[in-house]
C-alpha atoms as an extended CHARMM CRD file, in Angstrom:
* protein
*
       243  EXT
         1         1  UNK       CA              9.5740000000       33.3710000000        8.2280000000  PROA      1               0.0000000000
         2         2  UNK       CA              7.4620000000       30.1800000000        9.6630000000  PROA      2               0.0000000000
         3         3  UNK       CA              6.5790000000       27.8540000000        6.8810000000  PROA      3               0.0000000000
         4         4  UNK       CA              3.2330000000       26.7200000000        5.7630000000  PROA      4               0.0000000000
         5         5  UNK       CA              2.1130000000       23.7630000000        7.6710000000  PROA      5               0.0000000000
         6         6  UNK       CA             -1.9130000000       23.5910000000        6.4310000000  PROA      6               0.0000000000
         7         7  UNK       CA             -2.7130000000       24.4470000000        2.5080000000  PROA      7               0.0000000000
         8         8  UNK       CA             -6.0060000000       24.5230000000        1.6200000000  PROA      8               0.0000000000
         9         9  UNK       CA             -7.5980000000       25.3780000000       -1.7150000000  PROA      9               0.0000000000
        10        10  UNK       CA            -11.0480000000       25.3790000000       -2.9870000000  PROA      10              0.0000000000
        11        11  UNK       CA            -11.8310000000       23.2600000000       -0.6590000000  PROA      11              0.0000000000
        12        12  UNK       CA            -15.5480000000       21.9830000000       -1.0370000000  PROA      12              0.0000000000
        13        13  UNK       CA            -17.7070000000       18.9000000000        0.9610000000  PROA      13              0.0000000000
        14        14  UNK       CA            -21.4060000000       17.8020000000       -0.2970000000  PROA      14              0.0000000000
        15        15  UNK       CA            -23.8920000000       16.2810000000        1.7010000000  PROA      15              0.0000000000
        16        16  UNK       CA            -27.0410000000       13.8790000000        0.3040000000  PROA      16              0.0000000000
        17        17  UNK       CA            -29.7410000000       14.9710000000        2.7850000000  PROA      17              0.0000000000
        18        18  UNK       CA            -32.9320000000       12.1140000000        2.2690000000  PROA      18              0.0000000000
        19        19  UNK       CA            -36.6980000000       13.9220000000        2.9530000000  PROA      19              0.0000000000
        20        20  UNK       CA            -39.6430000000       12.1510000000        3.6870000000  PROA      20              0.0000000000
        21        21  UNK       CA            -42.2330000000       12.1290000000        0.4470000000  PROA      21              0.0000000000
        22        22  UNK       CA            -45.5770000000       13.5680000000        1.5090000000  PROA      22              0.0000000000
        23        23  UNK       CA            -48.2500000000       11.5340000000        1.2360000000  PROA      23              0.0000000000
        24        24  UNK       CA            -47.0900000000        8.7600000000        2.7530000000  PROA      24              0.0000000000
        25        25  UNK       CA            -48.4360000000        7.8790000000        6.4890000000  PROA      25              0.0000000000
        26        26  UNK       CA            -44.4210000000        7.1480000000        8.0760000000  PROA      26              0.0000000000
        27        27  UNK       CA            -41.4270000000        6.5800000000        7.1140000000  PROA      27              0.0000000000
        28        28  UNK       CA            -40.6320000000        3.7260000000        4.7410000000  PROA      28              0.0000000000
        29        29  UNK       CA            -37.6920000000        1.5310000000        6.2350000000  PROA      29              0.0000000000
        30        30  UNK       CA            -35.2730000000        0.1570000000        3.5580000000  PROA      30              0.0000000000
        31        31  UNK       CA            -33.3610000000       -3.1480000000        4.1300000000  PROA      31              0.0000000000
        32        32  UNK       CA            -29.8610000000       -3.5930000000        2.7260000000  PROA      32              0.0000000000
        33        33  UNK       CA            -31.6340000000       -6.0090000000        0.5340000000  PROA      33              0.0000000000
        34        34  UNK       CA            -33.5560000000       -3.1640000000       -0.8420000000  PROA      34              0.0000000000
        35        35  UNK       CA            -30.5830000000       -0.5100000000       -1.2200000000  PROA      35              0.0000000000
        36        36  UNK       CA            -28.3940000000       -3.2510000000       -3.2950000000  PROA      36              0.0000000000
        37        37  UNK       CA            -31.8150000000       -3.7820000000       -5.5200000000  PROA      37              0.0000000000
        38        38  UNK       CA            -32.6860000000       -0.4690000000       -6.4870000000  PROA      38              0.0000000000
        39        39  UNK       CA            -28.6180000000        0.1490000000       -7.1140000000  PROA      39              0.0000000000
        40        40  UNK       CA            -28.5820000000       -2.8340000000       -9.7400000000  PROA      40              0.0000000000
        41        41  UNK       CA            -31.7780000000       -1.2290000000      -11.3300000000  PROA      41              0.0000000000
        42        42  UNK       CA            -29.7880000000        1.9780000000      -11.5020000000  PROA      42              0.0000000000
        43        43  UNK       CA            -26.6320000000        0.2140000000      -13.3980000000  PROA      43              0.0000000000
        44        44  UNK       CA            -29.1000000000       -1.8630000000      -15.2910000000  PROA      44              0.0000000000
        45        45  UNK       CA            -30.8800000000        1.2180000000      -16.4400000000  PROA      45              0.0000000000
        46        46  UNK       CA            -27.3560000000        2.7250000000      -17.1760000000  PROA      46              0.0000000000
        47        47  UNK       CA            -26.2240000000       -0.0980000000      -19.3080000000  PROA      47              0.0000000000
        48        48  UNK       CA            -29.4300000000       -0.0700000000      -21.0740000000  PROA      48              0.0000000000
        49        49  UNK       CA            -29.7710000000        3.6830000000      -21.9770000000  PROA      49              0.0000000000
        50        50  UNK       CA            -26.4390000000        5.1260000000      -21.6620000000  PROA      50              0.0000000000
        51        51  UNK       CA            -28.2230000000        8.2300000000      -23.3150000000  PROA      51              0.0000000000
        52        52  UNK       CA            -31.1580000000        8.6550000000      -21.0610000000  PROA      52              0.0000000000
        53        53  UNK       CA            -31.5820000000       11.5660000000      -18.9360000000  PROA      53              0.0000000000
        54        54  UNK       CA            -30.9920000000       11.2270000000      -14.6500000000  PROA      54              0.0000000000
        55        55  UNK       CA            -34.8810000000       12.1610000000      -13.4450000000  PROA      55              0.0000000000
        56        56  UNK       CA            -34.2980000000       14.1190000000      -10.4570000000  PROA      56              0.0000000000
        57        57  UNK       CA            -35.6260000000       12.3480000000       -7.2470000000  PROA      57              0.0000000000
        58        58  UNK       CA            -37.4940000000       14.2380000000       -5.1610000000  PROA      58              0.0000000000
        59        59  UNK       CA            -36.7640000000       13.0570000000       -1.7290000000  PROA      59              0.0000000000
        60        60  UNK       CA            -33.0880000000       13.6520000000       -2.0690000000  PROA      60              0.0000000000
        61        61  UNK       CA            -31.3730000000       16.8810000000       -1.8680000000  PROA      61              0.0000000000
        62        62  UNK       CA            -27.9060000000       18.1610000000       -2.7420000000  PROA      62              0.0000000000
        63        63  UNK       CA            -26.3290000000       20.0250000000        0.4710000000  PROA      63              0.0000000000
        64        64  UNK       CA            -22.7590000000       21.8500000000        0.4040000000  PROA      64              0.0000000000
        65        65  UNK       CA            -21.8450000000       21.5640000000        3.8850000000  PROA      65              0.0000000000
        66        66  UNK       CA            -18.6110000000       23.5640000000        2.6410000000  PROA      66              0.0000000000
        67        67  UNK       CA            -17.8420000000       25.3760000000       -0.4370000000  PROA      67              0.0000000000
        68        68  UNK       CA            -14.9520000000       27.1960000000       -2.1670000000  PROA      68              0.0000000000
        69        69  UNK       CA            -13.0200000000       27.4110000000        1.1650000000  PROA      69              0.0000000000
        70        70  UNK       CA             -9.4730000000       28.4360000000        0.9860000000  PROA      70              0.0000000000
        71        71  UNK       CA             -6.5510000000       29.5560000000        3.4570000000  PROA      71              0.0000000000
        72        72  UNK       CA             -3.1860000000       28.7470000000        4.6470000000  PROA      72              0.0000000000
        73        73  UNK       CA             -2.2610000000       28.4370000000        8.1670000000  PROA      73              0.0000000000
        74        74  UNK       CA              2.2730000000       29.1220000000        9.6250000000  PROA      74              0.0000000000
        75        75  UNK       CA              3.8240000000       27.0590000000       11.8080000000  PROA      75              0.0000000000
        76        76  UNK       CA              3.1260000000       28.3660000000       15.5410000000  PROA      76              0.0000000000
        77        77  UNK       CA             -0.1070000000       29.9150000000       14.7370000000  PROA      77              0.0000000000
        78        78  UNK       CA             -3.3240000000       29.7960000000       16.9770000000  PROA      78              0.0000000000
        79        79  UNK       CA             -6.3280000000       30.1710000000       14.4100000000  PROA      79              0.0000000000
        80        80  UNK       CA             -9.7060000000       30.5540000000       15.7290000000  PROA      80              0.0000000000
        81        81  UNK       CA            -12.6000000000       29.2580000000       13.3990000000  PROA      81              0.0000000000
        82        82  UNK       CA            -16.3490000000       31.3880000000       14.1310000000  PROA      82              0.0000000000
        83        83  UNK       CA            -18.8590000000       31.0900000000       12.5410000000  PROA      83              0.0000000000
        84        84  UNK       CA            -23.1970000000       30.2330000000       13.2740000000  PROA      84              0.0000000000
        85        85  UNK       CA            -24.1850000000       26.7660000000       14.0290000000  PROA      85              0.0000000000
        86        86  UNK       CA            -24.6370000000       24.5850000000       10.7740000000  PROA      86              0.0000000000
        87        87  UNK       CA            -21.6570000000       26.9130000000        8.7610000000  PROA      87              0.0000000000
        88        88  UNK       CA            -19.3060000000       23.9550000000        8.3880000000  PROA      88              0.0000000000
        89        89  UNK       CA            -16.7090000000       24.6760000000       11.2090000000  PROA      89              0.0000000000
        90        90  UNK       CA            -16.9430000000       21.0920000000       12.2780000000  PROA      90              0.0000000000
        91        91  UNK       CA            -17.1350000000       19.6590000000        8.5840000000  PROA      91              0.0000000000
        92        92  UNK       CA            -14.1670000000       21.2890000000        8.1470000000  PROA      92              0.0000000000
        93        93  UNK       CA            -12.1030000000       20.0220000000       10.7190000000  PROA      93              0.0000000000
        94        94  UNK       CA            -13.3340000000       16.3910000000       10.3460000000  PROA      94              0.0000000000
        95        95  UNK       CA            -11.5210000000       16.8670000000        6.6950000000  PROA      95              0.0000000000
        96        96  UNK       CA             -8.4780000000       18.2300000000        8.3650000000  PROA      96              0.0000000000
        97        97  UNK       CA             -8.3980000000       15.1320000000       10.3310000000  PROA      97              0.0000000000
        98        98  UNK       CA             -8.7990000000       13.1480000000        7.8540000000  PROA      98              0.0000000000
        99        99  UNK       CA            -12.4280000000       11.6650000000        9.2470000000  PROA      99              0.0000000000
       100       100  UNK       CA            -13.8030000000       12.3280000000        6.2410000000  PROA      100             0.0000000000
       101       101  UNK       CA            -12.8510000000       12.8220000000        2.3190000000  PROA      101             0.0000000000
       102       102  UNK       CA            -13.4750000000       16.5810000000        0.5360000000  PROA      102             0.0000000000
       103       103  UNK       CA            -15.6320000000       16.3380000000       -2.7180000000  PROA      103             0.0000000000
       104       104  UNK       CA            -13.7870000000       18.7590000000       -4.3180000000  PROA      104             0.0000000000
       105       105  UNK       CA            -10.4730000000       20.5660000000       -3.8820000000  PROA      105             0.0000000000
       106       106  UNK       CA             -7.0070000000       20.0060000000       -1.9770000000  PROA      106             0.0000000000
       107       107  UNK       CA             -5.3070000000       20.1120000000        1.4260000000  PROA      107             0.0000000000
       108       108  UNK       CA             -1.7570000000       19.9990000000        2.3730000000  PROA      108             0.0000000000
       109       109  UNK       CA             -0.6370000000       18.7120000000        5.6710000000  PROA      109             0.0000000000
       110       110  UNK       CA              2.6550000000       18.8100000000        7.0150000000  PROA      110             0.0000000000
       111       111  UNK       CA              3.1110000000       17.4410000000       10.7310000000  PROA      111             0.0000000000
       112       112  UNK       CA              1.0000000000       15.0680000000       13.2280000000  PROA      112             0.0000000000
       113       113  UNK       CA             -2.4450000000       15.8990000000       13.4460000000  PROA      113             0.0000000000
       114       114  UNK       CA             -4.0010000000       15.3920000000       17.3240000000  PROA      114             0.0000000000
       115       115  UNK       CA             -8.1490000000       15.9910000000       17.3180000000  PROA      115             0.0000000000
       116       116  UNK       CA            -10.3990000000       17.0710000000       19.9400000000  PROA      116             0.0000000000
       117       117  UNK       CA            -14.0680000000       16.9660000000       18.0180000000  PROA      117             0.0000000000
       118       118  UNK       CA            -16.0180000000       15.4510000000       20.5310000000  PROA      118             0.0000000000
       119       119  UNK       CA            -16.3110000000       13.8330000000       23.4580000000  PROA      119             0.0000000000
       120       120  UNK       CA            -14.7080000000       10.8780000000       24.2240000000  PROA      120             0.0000000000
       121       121  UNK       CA            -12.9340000000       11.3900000000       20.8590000000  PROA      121             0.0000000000
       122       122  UNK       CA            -10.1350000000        8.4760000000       20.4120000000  PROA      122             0.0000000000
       123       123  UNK       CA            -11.3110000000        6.5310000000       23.3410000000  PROA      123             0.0000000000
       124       124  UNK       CA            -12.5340000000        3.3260000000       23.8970000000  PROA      124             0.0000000000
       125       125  UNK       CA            -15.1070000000        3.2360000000       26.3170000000  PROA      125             0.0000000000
       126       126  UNK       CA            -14.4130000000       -0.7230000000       27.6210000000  PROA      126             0.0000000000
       127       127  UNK       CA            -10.6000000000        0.4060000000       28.3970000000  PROA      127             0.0000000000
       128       128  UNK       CA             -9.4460000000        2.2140000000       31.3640000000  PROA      128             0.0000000000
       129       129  UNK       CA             -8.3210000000        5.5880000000       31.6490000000  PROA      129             0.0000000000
       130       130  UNK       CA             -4.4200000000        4.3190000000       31.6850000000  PROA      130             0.0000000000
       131       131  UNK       CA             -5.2300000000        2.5480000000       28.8690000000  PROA      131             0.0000000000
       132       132  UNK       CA             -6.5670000000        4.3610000000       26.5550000000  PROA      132             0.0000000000
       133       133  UNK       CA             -3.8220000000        6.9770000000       27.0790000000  PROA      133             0.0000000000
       134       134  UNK       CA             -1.7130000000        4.6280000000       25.5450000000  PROA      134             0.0000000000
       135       135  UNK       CA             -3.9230000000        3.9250000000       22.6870000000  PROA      135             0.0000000000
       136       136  UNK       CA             -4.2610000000        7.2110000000       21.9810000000  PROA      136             0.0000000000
       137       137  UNK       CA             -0.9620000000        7.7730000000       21.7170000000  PROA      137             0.0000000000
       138       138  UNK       CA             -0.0830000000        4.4840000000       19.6960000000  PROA      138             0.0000000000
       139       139  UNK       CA             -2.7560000000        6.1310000000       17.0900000000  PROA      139             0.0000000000
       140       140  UNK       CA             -1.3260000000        9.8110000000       17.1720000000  PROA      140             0.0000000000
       141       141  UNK       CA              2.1400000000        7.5560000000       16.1660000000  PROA      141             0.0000000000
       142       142  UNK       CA              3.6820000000        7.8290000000       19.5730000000  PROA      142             0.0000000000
       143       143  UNK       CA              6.0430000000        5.2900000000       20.8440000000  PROA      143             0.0000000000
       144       144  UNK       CA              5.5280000000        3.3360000000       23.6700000000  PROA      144             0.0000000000
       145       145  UNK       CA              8.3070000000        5.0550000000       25.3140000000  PROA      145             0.0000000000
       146       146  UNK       CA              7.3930000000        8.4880000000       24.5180000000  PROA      146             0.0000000000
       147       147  UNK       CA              4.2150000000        7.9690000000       25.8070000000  PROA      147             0.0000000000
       148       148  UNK       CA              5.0790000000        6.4560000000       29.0680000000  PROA      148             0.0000000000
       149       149  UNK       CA              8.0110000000        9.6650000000       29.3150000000  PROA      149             0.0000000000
       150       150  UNK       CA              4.8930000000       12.1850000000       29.2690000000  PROA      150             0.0000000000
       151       151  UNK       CA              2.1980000000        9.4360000000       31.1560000000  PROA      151             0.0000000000
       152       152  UNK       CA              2.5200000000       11.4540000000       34.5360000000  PROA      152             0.0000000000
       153       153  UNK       CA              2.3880000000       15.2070000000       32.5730000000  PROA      153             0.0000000000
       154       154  UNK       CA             -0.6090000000       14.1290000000       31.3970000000  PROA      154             0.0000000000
       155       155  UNK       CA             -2.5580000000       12.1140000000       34.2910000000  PROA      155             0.0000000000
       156       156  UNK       CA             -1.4880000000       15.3300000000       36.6820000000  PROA      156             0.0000000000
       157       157  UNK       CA             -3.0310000000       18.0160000000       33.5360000000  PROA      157             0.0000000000
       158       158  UNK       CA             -6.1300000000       15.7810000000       33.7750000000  PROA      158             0.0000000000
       159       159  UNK       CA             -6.9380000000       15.3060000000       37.3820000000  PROA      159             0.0000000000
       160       160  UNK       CA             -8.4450000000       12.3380000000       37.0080000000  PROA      160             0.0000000000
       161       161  UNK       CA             -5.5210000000       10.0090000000       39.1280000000  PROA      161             0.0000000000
       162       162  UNK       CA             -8.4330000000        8.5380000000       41.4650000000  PROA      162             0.0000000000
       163       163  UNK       CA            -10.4000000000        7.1860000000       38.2300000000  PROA      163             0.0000000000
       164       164  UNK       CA             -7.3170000000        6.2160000000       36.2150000000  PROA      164             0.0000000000
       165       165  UNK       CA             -7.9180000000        2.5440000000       36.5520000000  PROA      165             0.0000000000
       166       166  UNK       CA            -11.5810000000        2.9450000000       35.7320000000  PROA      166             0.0000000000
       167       167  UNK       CA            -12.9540000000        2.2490000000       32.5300000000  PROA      167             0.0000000000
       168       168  UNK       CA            -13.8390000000        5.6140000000       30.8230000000  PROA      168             0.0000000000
       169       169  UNK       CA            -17.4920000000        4.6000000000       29.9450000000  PROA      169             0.0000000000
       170       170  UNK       CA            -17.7830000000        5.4610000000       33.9590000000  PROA      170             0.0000000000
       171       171  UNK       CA            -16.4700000000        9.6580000000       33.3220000000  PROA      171             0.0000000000
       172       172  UNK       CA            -18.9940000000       12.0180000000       33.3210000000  PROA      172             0.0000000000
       173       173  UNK       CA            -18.2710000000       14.1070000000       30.3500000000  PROA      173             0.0000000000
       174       174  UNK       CA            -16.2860000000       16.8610000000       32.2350000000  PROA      174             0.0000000000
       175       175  UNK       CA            -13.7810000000       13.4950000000       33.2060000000  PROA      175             0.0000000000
       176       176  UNK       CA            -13.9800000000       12.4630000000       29.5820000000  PROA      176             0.0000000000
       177       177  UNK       CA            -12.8430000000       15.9180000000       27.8670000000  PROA      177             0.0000000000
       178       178  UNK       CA            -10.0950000000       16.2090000000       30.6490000000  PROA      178             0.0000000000
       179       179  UNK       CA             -8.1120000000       13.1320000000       30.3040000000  PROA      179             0.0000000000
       180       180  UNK       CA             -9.1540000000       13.4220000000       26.3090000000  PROA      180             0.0000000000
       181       181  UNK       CA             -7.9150000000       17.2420000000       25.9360000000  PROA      181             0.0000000000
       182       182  UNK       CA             -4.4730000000       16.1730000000       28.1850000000  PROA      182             0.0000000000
       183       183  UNK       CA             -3.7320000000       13.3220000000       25.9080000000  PROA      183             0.0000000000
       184       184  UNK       CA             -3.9260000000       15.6210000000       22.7880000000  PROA      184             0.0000000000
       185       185  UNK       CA             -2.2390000000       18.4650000000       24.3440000000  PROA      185             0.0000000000
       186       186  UNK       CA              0.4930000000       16.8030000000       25.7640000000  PROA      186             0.0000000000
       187       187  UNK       CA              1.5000000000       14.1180000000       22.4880000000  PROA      187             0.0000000000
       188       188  UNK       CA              3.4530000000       16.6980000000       21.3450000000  PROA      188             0.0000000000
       189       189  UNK       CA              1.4270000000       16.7850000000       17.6240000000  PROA      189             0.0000000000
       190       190  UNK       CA              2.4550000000       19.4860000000       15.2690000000  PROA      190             0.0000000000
       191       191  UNK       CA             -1.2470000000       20.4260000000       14.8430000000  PROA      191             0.0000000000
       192       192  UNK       CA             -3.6400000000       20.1320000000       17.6620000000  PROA      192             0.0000000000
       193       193  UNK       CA             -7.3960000000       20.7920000000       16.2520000000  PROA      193             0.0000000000
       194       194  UNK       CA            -10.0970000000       21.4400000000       19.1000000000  PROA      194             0.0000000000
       195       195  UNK       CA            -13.6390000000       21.6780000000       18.3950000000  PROA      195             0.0000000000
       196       196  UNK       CA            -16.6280000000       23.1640000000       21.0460000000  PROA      196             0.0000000000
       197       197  UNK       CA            -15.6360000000       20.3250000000       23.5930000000  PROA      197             0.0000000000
       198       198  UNK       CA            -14.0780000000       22.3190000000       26.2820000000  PROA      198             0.0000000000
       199       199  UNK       CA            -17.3630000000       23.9140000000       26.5920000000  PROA      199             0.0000000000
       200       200  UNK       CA            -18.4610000000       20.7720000000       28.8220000000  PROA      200             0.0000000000
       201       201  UNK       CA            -15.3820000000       21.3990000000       31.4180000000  PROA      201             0.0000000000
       202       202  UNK       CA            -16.1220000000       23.7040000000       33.9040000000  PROA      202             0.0000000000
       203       203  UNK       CA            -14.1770000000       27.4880000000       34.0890000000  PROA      203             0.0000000000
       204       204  UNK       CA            -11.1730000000       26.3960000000       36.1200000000  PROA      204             0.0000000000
       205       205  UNK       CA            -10.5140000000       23.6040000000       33.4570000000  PROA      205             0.0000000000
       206       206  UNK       CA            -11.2950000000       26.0380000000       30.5260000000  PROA      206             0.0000000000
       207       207  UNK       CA             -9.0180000000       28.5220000000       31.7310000000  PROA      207             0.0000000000
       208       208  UNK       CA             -6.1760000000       25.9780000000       32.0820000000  PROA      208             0.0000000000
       209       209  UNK       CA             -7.0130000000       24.6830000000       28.6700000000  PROA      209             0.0000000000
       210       210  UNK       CA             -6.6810000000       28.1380000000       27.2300000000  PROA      210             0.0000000000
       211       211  UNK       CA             -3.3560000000       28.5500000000       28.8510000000  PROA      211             0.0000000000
       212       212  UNK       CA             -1.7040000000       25.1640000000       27.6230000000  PROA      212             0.0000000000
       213       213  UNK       CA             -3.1500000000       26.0950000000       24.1710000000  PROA      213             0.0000000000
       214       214  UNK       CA             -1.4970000000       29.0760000000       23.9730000000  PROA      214             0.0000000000
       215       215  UNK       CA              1.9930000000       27.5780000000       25.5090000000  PROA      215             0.0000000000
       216       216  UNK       CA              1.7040000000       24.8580000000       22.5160000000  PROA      216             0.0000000000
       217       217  UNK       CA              1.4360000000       27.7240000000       19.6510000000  PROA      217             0.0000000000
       218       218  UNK       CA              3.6620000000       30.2610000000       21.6340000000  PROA      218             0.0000000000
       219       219  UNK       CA              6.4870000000       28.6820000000       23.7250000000  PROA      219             0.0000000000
       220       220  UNK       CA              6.5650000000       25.0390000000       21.9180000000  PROA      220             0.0000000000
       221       221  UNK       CA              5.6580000000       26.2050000000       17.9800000000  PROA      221             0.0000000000
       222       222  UNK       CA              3.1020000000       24.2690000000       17.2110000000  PROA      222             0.0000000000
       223       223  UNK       CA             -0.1610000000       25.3070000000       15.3660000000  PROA      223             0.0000000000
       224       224  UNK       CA             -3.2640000000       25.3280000000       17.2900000000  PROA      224             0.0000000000
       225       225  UNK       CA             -6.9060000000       25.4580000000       15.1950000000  PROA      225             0.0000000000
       226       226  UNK       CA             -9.7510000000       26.1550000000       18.1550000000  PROA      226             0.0000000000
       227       227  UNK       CA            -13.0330000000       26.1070000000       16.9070000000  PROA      227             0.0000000000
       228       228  UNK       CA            -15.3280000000       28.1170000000       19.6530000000  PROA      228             0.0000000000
       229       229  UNK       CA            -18.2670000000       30.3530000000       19.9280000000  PROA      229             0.0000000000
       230       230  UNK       CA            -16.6700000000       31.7440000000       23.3750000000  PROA      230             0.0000000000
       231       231  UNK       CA            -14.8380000000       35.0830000000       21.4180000000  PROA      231             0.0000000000
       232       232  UNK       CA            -13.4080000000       35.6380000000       24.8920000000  PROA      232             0.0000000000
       233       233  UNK       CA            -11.7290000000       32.1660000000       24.4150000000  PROA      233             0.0000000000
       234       234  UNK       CA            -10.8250000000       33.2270000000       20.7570000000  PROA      234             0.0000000000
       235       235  UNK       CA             -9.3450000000       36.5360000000       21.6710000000  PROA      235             0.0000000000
       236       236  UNK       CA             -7.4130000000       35.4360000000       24.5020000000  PROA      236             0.0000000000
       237       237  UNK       CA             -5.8640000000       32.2110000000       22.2840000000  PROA      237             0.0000000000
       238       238  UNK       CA             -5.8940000000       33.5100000000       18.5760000000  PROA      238             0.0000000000
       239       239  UNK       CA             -4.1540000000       35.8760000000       16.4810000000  PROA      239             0.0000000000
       240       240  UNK       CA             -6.5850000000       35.7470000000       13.7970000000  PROA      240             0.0000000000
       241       241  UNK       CA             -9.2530000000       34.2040000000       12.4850000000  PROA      241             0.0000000000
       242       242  UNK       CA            -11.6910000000       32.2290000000       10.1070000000  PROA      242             0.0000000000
       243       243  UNK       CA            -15.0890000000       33.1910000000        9.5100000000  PROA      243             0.0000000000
């Protein structure tokens, strides 16, 4: 039986969304100035009245990007995560990663996480293609040597030899996710999480993406999370699913 590698339980994430007060003719910039003033009035006014009621402000609203989420995910397993636009897939894995903190409930991680959110995730657009590979790697806790033992794995996965001494602000975006997706991929994490990105690749590159995916959950037993409104893509990669 495969252990359990992600725990999650009531998991929950809150958003402050700000909305223009009608009325006024534009948008009212604040200055930091003005942010650290009205938050000493608020303390002030705390201090003061301990007892006194919060008055509701009217151009701020409460938004739960996430709420009450709970699963577990094995060892090995390819999960796909579906869902509309603006349901919380990517909220979700931006927690996972550790991008950003939950407001409410708990996760358990046990392995290396390697994240594909976006493009150009990870990278530094001033360093080169070569280089960056070995950032990367130095931040998914890969040592030098380890990196430089799968350097030519990945370069060859990516296509992208020609440009490799280039500095990645010059990719077009297909170039970007390439080199990005092979550096994940091939890091050996024991979670890879890929959001919508492959999307910018074109088929050939999608299909080959799809196929290392699968040999990372099937033949190498890691856990794969693939976030994708493709349900081709999900069907050919995942077992099951989160909605």
């Amino acid at each position: 039986m495969s252990q359990k590698i992600i725990c999650v339980n009531n998991l929950s994430k809150k958003y402050i969304i700000s909305h223009q007060r009608e009325g006024g003719d534009r948008y009212q910039y604040k200055a930091l100035r003005d942010v650290i003033a009205d938050g000493a009035k608020s303390l002030a006014k705390t201090f003061i009245k301990p007892g006194s009621k919060k008055i509701p402000n009217p151009g701020r609203e409460e938004f739960w990007a996430l709420q009450d989420v709970s699963f577990e995910v094995k060892q090995g397993e390819a999960i796909g995560v579906i869902g509309r636009n603006g349901a919380g897939k990517s909220t979700l894995l931006k927690i996972l990663s550790r991008i950003t903190e939950p407001t409410k409930g708990r996760i358990s991680i046990n392995g290396r996480v390697a994240s594909l959110l976006e493009v150009g995730t990870g990278f530094h657009p001033e360093l080169t293609g070569r280089e960056n590979i070995y950032l990367n790697g130095s931040v998914l806790g890969m040592s030098k040597v380890e990196i430089k033992q799968k350097f030519d794995e990945i370069v060859a996965f990516a296509e992208v030899e020609k440009f490799l001494d280039t500095p990645v602000k010059r990719y077009s975006s297909g170039m970007y996710v390439r080199l990005a997706f092979s550096v994940a991929a091939h890091l050996e994490p024991e979670i890879l999480i890929v959001d919508e990105v492959l999307a910018v690749g074109d088929s050939a590159f999608q299909k080959k993406c799809l196929g290392k995916m699968g040999d990372v959950a099937t033949k190498e037993g890691r856990t794969v999370l693939f976030v994708s409104h493709s349900m081709q893509a999900i069907a050919q990669l995942t077992q099951r699913c989160i909605l």
